[in-house]
N, C-alpha and C positions, 0 to 999 in steps of 0.2 A: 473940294475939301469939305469935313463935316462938320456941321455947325456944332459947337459945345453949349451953345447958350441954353442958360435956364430962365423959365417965367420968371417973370419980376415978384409974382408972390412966392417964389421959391416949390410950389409944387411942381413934380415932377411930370417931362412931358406928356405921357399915357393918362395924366389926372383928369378925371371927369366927377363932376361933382353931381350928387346924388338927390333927387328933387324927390322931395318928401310930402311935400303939399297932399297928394293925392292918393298915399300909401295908407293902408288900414290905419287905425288908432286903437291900439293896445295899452288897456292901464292893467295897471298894475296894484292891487292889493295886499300889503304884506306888513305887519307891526315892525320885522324885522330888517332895521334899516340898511344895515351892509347888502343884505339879499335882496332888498329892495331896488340899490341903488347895481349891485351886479346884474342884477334880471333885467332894470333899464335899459343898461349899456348893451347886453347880448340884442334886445331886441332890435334897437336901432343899429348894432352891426348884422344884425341879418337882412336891414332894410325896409321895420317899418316902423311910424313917428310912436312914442310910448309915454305914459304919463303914468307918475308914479304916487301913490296914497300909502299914509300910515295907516289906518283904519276905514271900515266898509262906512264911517258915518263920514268920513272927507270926502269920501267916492261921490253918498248920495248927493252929497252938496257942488258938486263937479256941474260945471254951467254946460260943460261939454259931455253932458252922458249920454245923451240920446246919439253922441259920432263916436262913441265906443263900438269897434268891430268886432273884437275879443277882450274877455274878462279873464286876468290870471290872478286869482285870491287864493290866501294860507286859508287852512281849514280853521285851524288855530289861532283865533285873535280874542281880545278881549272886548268885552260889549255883545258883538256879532259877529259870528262863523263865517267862513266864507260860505258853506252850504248855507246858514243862514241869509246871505247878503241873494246869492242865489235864488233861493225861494220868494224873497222882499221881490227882488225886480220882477220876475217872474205873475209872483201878485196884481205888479205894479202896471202891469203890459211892459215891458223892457225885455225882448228875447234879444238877450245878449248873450252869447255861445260862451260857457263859462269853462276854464279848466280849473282845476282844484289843485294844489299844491300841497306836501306835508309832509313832517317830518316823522311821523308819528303814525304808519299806517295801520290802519283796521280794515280791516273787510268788511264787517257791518256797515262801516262810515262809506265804506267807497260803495257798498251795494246800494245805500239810502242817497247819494251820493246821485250815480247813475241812475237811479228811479226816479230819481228829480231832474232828469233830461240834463245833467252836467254833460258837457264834449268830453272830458279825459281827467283825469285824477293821477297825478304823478306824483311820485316820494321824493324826496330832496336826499341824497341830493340828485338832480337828474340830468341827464347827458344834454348835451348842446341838440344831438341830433332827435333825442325823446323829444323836447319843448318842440322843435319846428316838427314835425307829422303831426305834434296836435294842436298847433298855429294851423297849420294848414287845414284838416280835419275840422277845427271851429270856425277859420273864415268859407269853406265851403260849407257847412251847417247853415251860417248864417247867411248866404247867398239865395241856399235852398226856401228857409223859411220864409225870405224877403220878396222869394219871386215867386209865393202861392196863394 
């Protein structure tokens, strides 16, 4: 006969839980807090840890920036751009694989953008499957950089 029993925490028996310790660390740069807090949740449901800022100046003050893998900032913030924040680290020695986010595209912005060694420049709003090829694309970037 077949057992019915279910775990005593109530998840179901196929459940494996998902160890994040070791997975990239994506923050997240965005004034905009609902897309803030939706761009968190996508990332950790694609499987990797993510931390979320209002502004590029919370970022710099981030204890944990040097275990940034990938950088996802709005272009459009006040204070500092994310192309701004970009070039800051950049300056700073931080090659952090940046993608650029925005609602509001330019071509000029995205040429200057990618002349500034950004990994990808996406318009919001953007597909689940756009954000991960340029997840993937900036943690391969940044693998590259790290092992030359």
């Amino acid at each position: 006969m077949a057992s019915s029993a279910q775990p005593l925490d109530g998840r179901s028996p196929g459940y494996r839980k998902v160890d994040l310790a070791n997975k990239p660390l994506i923050s997240i740069v965005d004034d905009d807090e609902p897309l803030r807090q939706a761009t968190k949740g996508l990332i950790r449901a694609l499987g990797y840890r993510a931390e979320i800022f209002g502004s590029a100046e919370d970022f710099l003050r981030f204890d944990r920036l040097r275990s940034t893998a990938c950088l996802i900032a709005d272009i459009q913030m006040p204070r500092m751009s994310g192309l701004e924040l970009h070039r800051h680290l950049v300056r700073s020695g931080f090659s952090i694989p940046t993608i650029l986010i925005t609602a509001y595209p330019d071509d000029h912005v995205r040429a200057r953008a990618l002349e500034a060694g950004v990994s990808c420049y996406l318009t919001k709003p953007f597909s689940k499957a756009d954000l991960l090829a340029c997840i993937h694309s900036a943690l391969d970037r940044g693998r590259e950089d790290s092992s030359s």
